[in-house]
Biopython code that builds the backbone (N, CA, C, O; Angstrom):
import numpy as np
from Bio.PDB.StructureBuilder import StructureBuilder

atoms = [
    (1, "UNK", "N", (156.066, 30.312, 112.229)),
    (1, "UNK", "CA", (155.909, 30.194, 110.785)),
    (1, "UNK", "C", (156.918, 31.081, 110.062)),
    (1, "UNK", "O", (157.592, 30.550, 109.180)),
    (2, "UNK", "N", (157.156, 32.797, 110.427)),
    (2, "UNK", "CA", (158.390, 33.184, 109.925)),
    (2, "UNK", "C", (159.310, 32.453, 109.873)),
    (2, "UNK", "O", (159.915, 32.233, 108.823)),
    (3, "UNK", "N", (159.596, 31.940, 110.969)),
    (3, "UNK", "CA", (161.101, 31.628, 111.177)),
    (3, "UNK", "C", (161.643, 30.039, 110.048)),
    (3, "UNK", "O", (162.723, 29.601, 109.653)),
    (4, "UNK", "N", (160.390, 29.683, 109.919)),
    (4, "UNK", "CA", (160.269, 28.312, 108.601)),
    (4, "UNK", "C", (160.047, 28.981, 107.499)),
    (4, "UNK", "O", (160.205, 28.256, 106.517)),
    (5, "UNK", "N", (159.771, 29.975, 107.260)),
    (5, "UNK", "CA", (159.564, 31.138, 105.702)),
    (5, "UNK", "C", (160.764, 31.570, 105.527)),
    (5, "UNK", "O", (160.978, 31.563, 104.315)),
    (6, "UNK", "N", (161.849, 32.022, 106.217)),
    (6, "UNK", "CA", (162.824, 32.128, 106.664)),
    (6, "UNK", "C", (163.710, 31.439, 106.099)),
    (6, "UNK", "O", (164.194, 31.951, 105.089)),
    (7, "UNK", "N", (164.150, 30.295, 106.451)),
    (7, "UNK", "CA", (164.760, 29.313, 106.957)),
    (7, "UNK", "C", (164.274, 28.961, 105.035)),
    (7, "UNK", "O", (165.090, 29.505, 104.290)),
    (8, "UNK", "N", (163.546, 28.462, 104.540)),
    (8, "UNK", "CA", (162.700, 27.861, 103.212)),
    (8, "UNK", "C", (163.424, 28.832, 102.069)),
    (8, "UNK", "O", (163.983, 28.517, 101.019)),
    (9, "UNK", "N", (163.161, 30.340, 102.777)),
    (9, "UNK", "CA", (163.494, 31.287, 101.491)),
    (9, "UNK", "C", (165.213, 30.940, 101.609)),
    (9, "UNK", "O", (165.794, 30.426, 100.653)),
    (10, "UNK", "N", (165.730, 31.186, 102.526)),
    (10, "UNK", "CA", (167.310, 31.206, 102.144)),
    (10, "UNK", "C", (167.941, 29.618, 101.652)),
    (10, "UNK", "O", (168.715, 29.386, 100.724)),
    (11, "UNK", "N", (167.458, 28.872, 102.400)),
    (11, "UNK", "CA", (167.278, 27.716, 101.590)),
    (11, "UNK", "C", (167.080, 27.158, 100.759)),
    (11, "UNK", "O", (167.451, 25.988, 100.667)),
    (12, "UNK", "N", (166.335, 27.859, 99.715)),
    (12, "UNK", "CA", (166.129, 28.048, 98.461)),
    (12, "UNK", "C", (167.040, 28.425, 97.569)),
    (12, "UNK", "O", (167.589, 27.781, 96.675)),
    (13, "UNK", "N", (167.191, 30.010, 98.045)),
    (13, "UNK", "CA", (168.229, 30.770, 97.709)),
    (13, "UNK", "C", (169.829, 30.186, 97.396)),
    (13, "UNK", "O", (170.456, 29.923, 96.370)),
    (14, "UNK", "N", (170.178, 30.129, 99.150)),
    (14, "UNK", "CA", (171.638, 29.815, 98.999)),
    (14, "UNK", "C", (171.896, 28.539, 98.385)),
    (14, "UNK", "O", (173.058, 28.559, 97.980)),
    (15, "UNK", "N", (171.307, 27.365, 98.116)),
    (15, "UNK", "CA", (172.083, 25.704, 97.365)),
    (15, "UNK", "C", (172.000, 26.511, 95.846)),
    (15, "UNK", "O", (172.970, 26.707, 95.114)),
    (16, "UNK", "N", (170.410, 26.976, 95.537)),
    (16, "UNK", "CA", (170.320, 27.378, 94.119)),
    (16, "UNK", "C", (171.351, 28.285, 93.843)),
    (16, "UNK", "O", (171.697, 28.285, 92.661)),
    (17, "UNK", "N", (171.918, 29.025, 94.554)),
    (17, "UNK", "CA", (172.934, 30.239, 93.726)),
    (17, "UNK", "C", (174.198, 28.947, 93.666)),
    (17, "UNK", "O", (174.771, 28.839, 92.582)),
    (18, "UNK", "N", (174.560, 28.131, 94.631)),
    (18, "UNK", "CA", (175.270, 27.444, 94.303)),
    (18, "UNK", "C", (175.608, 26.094, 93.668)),
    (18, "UNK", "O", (176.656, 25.450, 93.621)),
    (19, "UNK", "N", (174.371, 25.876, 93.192)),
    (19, "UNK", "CA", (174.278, 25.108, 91.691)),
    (19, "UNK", "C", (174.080, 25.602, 90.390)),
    (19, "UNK", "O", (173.420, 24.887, 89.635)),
    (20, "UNK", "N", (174.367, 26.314, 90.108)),
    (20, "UNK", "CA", (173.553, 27.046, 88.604)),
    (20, "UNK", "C", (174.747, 28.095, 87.888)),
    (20, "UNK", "O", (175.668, 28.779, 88.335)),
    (21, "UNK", "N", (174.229, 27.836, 86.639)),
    (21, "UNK", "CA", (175.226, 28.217, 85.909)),
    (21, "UNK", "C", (175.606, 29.988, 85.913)),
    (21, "UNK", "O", (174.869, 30.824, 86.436)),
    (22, "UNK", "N", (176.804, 30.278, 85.269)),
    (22, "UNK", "CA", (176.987, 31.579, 85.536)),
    (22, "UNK", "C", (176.020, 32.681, 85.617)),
    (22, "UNK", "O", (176.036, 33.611, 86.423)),
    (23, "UNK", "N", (175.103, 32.436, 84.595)),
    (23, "UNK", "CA", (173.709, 33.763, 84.505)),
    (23, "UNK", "C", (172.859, 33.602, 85.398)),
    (23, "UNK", "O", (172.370, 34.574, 85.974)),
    (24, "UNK", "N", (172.503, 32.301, 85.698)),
    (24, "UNK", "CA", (172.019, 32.360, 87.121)),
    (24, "UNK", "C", (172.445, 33.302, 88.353)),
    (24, "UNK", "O", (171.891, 34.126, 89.081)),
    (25, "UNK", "N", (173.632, 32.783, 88.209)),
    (25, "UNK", "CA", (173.934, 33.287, 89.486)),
    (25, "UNK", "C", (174.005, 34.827, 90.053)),
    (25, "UNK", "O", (173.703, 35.399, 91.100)),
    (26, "UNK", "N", (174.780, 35.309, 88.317)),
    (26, "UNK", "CA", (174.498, 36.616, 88.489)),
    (26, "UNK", "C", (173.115, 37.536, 88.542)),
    (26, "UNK", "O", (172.959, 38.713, 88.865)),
    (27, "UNK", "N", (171.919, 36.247, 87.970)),
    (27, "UNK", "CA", (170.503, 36.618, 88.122)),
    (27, "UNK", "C", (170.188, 37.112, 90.032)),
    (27, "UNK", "O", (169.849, 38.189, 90.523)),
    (28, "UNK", "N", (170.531, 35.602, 90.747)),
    (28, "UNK", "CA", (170.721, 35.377, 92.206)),
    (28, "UNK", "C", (171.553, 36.844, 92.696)),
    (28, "UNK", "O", (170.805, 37.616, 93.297)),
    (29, "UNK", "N", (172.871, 37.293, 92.538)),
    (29, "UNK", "CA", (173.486, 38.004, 92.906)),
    (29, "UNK", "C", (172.463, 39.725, 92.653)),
    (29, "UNK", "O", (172.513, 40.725, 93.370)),
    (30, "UNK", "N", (171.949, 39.583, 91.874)),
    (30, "UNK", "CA", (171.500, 40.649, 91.370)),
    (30, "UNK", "C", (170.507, 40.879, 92.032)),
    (30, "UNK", "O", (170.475, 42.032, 92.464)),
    (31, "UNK", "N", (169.359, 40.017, 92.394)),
    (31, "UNK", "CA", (168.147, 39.960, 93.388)),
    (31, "UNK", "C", (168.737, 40.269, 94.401)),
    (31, "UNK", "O", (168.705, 41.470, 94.669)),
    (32, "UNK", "N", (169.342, 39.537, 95.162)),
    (32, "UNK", "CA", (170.036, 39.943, 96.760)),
    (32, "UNK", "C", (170.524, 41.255, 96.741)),
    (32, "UNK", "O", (170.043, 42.119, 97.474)),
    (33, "UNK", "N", (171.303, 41.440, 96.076)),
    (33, "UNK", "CA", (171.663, 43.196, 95.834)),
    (33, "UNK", "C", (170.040, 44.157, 95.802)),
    (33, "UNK", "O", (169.674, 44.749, 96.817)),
    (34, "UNK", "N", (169.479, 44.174, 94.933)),
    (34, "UNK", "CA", (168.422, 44.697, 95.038)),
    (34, "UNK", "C", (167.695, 44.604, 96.022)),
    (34, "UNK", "O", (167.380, 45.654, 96.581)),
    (35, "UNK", "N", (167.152, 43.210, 96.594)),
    (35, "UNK", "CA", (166.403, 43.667, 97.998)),
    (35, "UNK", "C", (167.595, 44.106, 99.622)),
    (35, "UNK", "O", (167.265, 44.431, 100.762)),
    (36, "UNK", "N", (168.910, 43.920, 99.029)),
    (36, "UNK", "CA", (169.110, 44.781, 100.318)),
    (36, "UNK", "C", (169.453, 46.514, 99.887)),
    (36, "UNK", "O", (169.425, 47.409, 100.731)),
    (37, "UNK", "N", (169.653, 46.659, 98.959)),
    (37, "UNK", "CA", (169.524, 48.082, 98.502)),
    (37, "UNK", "C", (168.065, 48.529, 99.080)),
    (37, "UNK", "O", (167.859, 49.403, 99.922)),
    (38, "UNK", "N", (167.039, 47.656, 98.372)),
    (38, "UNK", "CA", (165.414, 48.477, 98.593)),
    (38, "UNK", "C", (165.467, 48.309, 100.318)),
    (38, "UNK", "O", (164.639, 49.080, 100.804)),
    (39, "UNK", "N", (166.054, 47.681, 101.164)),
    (39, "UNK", "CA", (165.750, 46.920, 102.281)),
    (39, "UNK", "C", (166.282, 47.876, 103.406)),
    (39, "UNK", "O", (165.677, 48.334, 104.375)),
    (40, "UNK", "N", (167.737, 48.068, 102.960)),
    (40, "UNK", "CA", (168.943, 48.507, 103.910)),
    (40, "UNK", "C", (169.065, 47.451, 105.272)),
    (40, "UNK", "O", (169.209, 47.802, 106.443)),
    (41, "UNK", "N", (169.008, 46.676, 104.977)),
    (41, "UNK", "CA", (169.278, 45.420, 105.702)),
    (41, "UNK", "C", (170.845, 45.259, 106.417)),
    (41, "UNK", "O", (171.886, 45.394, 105.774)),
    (42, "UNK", "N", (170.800, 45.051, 107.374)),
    (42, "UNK", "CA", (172.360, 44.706, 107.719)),
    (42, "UNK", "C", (172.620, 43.327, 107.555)),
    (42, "UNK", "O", (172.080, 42.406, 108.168)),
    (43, "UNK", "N", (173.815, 43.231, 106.352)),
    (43, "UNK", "CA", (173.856, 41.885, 105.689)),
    (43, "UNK", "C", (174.620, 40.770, 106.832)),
    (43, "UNK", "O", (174.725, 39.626, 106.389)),
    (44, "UNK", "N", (175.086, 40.967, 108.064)),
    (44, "UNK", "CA", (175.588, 40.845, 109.355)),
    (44, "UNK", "C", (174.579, 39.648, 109.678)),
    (44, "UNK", "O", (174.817, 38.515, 110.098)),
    (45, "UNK", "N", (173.134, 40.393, 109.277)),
    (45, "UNK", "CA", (171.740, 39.668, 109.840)),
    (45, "UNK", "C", (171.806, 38.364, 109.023)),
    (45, "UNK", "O", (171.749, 37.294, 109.629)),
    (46, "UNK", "N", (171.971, 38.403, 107.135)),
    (46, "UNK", "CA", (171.709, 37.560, 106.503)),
    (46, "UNK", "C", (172.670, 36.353, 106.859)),
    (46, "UNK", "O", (172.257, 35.200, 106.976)),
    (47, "UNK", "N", (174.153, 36.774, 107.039)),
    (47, "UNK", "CA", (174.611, 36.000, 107.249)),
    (47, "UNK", "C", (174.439, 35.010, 108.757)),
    (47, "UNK", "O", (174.478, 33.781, 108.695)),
    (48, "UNK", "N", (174.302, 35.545, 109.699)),
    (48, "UNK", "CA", (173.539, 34.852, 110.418)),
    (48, "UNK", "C", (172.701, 34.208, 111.145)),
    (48, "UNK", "O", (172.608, 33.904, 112.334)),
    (49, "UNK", "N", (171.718, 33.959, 109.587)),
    (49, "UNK", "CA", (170.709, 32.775, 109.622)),
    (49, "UNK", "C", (171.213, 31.904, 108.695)),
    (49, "UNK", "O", (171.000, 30.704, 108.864)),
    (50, "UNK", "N", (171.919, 32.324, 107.629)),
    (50, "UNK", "CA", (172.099, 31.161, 106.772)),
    (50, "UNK", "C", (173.673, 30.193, 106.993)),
    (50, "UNK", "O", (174.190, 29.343, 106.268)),
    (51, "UNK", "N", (174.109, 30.793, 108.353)),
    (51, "UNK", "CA", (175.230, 30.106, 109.619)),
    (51, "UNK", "C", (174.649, 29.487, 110.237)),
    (51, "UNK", "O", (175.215, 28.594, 110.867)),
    (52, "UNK", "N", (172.828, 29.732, 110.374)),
    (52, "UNK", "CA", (172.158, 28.912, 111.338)),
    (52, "UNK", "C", (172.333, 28.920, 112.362)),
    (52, "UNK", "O", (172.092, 27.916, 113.031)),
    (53, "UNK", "N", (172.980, 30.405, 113.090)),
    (53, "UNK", "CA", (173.511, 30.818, 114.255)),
    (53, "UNK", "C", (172.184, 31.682, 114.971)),
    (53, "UNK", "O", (172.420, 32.145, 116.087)),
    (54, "UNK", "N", (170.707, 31.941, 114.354)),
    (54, "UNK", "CA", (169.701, 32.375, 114.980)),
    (54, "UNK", "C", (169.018, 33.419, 114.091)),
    (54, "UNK", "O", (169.349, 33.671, 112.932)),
    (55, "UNK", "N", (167.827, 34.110, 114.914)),
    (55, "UNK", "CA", (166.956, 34.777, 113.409)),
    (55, "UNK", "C", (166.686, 35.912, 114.592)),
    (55, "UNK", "O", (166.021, 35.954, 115.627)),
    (56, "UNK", "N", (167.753, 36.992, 113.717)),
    (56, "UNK", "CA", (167.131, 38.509, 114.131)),
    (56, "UNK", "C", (166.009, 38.852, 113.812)),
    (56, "UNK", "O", (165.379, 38.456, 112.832)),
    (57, "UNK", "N", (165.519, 39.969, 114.987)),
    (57, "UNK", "CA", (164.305, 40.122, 115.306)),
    (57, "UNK", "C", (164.298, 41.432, 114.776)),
    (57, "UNK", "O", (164.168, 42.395, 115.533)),
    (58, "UNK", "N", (164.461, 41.611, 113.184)),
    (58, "UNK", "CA", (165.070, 43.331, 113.144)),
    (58, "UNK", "C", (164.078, 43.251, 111.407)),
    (58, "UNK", "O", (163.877, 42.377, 110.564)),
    (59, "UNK", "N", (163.768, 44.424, 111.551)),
    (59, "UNK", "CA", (162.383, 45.091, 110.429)),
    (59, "UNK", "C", (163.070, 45.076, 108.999)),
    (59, "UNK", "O", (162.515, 44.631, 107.994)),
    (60, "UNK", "N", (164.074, 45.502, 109.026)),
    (60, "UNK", "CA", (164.163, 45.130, 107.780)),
    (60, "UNK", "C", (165.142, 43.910, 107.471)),
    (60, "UNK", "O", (165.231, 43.794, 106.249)),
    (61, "UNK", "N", (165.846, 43.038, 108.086)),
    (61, "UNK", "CA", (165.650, 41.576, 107.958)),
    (61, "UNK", "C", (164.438, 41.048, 107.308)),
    (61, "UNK", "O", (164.473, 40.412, 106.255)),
    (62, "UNK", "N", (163.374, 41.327, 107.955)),
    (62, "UNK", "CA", (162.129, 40.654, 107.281)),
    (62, "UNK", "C", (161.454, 41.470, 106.192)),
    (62, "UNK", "O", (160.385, 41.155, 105.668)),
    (63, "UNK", "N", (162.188, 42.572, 105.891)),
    (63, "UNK", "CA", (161.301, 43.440, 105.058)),
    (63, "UNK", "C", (162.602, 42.659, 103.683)),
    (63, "UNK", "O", (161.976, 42.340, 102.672)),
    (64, "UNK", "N", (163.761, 42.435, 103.596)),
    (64, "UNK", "CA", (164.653, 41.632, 102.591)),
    (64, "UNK", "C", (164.239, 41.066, 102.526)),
    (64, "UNK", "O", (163.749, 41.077, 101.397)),
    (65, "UNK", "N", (163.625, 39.460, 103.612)),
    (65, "UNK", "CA", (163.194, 38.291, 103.064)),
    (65, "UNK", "C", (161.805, 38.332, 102.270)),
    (65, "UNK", "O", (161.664, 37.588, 101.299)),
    (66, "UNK", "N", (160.680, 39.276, 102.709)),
    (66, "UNK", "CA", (159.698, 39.240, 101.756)),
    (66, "UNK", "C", (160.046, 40.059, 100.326)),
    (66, "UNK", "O", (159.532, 39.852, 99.227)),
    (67, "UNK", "N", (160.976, 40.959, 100.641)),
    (67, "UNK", "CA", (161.762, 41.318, 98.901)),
    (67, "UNK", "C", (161.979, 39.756, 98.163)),
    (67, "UNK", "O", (161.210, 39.375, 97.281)),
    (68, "UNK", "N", (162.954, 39.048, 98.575)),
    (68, "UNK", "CA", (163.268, 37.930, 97.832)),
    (68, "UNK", "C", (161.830, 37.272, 97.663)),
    (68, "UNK", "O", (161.647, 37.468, 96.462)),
    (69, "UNK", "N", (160.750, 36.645, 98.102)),
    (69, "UNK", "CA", (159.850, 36.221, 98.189)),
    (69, "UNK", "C", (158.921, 36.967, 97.047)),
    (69, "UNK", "O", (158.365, 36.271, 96.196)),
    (70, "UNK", "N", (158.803, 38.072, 97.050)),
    (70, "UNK", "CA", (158.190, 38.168, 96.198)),
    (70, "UNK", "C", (158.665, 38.489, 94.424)),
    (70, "UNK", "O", (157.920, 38.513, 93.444)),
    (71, "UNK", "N", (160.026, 38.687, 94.487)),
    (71, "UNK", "CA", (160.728, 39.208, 93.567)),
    (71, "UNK", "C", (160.966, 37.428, 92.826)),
    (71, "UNK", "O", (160.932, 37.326, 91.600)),
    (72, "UNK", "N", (161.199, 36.131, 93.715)),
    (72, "UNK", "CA", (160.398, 34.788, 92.987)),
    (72, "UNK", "C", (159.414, 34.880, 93.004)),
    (72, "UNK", "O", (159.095, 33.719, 92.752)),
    (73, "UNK", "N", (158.257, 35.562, 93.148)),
    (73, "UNK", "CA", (156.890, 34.731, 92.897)),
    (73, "UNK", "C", (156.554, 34.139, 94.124)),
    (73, "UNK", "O", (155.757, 33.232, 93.886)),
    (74, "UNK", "N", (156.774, 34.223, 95.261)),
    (74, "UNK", "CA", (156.732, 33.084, 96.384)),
    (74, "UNK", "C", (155.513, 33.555, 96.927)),
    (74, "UNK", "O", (154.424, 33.004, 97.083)),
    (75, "UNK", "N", (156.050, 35.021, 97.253)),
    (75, "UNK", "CA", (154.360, 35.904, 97.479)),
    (75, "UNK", "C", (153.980, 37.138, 97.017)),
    (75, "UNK", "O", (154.859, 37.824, 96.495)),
    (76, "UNK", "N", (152.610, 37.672, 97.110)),
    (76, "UNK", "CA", (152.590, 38.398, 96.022)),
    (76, "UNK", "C", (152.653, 39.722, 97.092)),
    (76, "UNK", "O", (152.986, 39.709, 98.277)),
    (77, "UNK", "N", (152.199, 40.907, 96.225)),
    (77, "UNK", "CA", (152.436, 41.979, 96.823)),
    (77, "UNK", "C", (151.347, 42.484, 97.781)),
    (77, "UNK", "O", (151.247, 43.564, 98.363)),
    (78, "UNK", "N", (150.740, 41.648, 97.781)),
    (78, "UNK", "CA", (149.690, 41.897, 99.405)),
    (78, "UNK", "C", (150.158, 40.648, 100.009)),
    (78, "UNK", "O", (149.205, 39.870, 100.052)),
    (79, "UNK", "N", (151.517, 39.981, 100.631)),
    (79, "UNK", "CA", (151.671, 39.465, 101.182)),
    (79, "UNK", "C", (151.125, 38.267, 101.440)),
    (79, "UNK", "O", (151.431, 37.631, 102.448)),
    (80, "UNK", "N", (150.289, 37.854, 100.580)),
    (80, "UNK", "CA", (149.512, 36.420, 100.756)),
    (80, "UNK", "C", (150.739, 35.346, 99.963)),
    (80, "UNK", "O", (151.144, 35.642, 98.839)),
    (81, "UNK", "N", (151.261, 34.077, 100.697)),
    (81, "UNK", "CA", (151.822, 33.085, 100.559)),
    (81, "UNK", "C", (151.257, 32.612, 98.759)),
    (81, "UNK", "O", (150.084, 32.515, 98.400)),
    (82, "UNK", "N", (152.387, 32.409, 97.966)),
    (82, "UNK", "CA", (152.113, 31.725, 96.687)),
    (82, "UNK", "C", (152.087, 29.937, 97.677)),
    (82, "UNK", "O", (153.047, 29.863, 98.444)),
    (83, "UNK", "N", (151.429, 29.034, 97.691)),
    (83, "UNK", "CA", (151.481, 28.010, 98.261)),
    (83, "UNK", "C", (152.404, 26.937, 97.162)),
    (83, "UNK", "O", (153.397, 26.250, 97.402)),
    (84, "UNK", "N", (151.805, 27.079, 96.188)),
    (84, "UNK", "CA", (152.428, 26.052, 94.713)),
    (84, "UNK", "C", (153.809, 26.572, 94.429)),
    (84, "UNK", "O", (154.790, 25.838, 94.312)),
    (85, "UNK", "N", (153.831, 28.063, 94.310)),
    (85, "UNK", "CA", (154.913, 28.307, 94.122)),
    (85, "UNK", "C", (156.240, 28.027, 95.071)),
    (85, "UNK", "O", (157.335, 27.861, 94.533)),
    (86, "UNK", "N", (156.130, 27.994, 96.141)),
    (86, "UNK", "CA", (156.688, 28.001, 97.540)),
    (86, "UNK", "C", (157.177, 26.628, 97.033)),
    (86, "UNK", "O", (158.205, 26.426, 96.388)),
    (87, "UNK", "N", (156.204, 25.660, 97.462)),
    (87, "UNK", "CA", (156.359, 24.408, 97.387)),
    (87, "UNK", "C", (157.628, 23.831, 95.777)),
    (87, "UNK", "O", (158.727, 23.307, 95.600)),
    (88, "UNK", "N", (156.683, 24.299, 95.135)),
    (88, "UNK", "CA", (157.722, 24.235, 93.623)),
    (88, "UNK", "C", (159.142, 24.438, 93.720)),
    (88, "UNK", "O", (159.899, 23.507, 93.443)),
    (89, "UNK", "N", (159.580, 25.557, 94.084)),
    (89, "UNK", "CA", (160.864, 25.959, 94.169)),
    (89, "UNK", "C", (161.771, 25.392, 95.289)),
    (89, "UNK", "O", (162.967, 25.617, 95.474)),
    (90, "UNK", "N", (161.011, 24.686, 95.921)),
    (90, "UNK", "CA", (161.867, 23.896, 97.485)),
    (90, "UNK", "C", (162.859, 23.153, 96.875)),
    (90, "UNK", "O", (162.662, 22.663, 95.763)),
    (91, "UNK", "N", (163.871, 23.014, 97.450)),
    (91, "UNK", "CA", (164.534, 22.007, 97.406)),
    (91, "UNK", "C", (164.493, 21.115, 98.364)),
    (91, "UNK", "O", (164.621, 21.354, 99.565)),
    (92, "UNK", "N", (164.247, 19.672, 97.673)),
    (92, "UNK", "CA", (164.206, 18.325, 98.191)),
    (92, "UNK", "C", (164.366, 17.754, 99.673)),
    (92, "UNK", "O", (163.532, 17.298, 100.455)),
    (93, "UNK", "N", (165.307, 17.887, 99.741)),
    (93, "UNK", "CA", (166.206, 17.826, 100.716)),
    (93, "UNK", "C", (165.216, 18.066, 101.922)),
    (93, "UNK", "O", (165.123, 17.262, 102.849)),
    (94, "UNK", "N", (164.109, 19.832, 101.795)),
    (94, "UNK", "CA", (163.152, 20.420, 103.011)),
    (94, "UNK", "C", (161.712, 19.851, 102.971)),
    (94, "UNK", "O", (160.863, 19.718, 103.852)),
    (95, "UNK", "N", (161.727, 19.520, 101.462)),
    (95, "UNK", "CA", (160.223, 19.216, 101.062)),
    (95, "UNK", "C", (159.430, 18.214, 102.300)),
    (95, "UNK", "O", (158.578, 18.813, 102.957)),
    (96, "UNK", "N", (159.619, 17.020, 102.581)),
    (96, "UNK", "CA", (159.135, 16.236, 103.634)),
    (96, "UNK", "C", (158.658, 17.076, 104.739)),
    (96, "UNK", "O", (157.500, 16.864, 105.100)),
    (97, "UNK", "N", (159.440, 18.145, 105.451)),
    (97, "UNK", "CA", (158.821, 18.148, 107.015)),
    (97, "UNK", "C", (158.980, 19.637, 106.747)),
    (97, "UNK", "O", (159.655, 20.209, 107.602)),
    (98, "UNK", "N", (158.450, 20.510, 105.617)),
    (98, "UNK", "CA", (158.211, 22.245, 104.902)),
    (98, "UNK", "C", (156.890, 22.173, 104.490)),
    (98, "UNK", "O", (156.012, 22.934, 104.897)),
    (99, "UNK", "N", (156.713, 21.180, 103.607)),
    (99, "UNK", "CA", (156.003, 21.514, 102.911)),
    (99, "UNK", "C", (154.468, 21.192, 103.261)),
    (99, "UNK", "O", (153.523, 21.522, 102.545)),
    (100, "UNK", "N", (154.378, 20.548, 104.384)),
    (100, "UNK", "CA", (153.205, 20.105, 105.401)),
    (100, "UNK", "C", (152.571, 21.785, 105.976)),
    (100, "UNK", "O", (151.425, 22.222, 105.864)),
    (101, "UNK", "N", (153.747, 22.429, 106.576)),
    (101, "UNK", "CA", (153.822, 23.330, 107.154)),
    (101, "UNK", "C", (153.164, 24.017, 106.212)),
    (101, "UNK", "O", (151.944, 24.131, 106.323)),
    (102, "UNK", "N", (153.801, 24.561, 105.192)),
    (102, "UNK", "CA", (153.469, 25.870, 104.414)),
    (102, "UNK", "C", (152.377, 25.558, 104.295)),
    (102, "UNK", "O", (151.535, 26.314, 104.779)),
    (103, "UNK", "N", (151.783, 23.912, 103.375)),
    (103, "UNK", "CA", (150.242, 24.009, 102.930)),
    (103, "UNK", "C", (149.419, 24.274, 104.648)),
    (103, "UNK", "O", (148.337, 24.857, 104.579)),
    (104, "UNK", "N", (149.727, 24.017, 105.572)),
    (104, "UNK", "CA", (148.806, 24.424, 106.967)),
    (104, "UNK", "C", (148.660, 26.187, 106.965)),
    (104, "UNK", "O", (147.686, 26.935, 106.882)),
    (105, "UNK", "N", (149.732, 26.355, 107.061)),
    (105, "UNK", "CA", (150.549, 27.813, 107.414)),
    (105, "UNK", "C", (150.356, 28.809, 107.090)),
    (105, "UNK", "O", (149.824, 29.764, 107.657)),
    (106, "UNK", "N", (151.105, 28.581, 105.382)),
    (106, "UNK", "CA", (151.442, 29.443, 104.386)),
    (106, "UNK", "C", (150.120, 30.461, 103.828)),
    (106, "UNK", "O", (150.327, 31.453, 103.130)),
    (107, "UNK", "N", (148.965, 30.093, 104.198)),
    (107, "UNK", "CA", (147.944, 30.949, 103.759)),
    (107, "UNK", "C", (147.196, 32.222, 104.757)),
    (107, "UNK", "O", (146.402, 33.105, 104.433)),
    (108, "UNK", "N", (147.860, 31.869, 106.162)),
    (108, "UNK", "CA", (147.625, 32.635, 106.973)),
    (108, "UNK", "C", (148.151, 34.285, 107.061)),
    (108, "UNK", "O", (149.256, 34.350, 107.599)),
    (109, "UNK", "N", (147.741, 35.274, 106.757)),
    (109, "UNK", "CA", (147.922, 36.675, 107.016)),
    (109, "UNK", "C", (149.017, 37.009, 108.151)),
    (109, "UNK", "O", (148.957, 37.042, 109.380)),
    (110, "UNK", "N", (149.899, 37.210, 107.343)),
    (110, "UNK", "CA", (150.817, 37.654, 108.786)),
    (110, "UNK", "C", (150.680, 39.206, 109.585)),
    (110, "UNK", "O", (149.820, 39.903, 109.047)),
    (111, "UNK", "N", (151.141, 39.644, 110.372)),
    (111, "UNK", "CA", (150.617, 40.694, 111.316)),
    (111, "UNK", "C", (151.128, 41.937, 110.434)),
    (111, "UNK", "O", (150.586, 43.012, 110.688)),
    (112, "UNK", "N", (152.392, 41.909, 109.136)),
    (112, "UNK", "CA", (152.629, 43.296, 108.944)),
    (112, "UNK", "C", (153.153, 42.957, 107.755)),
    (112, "UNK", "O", (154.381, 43.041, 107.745)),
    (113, "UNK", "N", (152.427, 42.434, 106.269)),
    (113, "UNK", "CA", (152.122, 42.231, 105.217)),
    (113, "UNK", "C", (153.395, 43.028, 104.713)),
    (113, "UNK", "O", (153.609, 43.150, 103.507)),
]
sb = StructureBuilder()
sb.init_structure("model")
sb.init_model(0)
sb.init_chain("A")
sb.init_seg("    ")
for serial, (resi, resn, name, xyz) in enumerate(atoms, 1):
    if name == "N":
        sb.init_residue(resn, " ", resi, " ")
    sb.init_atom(name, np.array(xyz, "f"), 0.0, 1.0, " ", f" {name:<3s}", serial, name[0])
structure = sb.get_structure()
């Protein structure tokens, strides 16, 4: 289920920063900066998942992606899945064979909130 939370959030992320107009983006640019500042993430990691080259198994990797997640609304700050929201913000393209998942999934407690 991470690894489809994962996969959903940057997916989200990366088409939307690259459709949207300038304030957007610098909105987008500005979030990512911030959760790897709060994160200290090695951006090494971000880039490869969204190469689709595999998903590090590293703490604050996942401590960035629930930054972005919750900094949309996706989830809140006790870690419980926004389900509507999740779903809302998908792009198209994942919706068919995501969004089955999340409504199964997405409400389940993960091991380290």
């Amino acid at each position: 289920m991470l690894k489809l939370v994962v996969l959903l959030t940057l997916g989200i992320y990366v088409p939307t920063v690259m459709c949207m107009s300038e304030e957007m983006e610098e909105l987008a640019r500005q979030l990512h900066n911030d959760c790897v500042a709060q994160t200290g993430v090695d951006e090494a990691h971000i880039t490869t998942v969204k190469d689709q080259k595999g998903f590090p198994d590293d703490e604050k990797f996942k401590c960035y992606l629930k930054c972005l997640m919750t900094e949309m609304a996706i989830v809140g700050d006790d870690g419980v899945v926004d389900i509507e929201a999740a779903v809302g913000v998908m792009p198209d393209e994942y919706k068919a064979k995501a969004e089955p998942v999340i409504r199964k999934c997405g409400v389940k407690p993960g091991a380290n909130p």
